[in-house]
C-alpha positions in Angstrom: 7.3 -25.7 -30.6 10.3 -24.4 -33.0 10.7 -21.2 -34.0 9.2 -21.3 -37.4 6.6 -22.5 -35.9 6.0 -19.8 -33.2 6.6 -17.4 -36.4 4.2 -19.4 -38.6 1.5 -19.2 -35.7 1.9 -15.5 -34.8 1.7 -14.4 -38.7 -1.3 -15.9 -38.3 -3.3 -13.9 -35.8 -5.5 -11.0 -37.6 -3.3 -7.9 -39.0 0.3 -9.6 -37.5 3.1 -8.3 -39.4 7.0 -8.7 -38.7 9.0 -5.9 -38.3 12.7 -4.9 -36.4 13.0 -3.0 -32.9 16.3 -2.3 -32.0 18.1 -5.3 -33.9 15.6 -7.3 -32.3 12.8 -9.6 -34.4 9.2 -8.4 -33.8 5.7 -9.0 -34.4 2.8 -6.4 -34.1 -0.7 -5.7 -35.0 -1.1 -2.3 -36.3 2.2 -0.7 -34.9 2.5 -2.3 -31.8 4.3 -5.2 -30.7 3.1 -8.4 -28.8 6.3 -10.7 -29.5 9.5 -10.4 -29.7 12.2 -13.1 -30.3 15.2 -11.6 -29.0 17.4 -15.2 -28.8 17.5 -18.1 -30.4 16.0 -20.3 -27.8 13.0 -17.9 -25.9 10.3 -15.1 -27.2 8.7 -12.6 -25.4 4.8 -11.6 -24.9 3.0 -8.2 -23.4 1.1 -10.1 -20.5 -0.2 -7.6 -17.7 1.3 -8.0 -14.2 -2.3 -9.9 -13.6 -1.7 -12.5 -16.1 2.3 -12.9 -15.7 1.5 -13.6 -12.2 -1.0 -16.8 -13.0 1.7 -17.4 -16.0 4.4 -18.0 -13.7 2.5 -19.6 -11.0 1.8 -22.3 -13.7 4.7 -22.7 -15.9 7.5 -21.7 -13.5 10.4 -23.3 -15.7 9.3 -22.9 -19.1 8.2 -18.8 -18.1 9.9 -16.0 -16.4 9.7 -12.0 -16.8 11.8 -10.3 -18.0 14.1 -8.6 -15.2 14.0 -4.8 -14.7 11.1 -2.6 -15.7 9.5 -4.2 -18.5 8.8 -7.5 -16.4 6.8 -5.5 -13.5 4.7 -4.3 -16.4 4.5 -7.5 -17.6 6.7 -8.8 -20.1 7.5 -12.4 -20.0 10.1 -14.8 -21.3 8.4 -18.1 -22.7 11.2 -20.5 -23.4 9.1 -22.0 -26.6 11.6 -25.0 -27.0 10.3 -26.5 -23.4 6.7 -25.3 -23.2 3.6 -27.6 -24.3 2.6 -26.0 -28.0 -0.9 -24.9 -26.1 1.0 -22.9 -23.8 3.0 -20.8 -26.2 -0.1 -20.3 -28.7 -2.2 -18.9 -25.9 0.5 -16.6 -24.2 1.2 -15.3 -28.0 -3.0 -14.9 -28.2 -3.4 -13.1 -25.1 -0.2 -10.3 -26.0 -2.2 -9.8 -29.3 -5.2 -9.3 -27.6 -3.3 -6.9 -25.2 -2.2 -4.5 -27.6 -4.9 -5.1 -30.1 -6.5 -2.4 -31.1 -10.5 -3.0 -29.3 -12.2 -2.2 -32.6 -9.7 -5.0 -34.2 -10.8 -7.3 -31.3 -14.5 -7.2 -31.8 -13.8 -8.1 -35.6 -12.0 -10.9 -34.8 -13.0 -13.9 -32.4 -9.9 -15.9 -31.2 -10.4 -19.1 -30.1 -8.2 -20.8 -27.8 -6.7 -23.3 -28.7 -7.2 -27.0 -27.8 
């Protein structure tokens, strides 16, 4: 997956919008943030320690979380260049769902994808 196309796919999920955090590229449904593209080459996503856990298990080089205090909640490096496209587009779903507002979630069926 490129990077337009992990931005084209994330603009895509109900109520994204882009925004800035600290310098740093984000995404966010209704104020909060469920990617962030801090490099060139890797993005991030709001998985809980649950699902970073299976996330890693699986995709051990393509994943990783992020070191210090953000990765034990969670936070997780996907290296979009090396990941299969279905990877990246469901780690990007779940963080959206993770932050999503619930009432936003009921509205708003996401399929995964294939």
């Amino acid at each position: 997956m490129t990077r337009e196309e992990l931005i084209s796919f994330a603009l895509g999920l109900p109520e994204a919008v882009e925004g800035v955090h600290h310098g740093t590229r984000d995404f966010r449904v209704r104020t909060r943030i469920f990617l962030t593209l801090p490099e060139h080459d890797f993005c991030v996503v709001r998985l809980t320690p649950e699902q970073q856990h299976m996330t890693l298990a699986v995709a051990p080089e393509e994943t990783y979380a992020v070191p210090g205090g953000w990765g034990l909640r969670g936070a997780t490096r996907v290296i979009f260049g090396l990941a299969r496209d279905q990877l990246v587009q469901s780690l990007i779903r779940q963080s959206w769902q993770n932050v999503a507002p619930k009432i936003l979630q009921k509205q708003f069926v996401i399929i995964p994808g294939p």
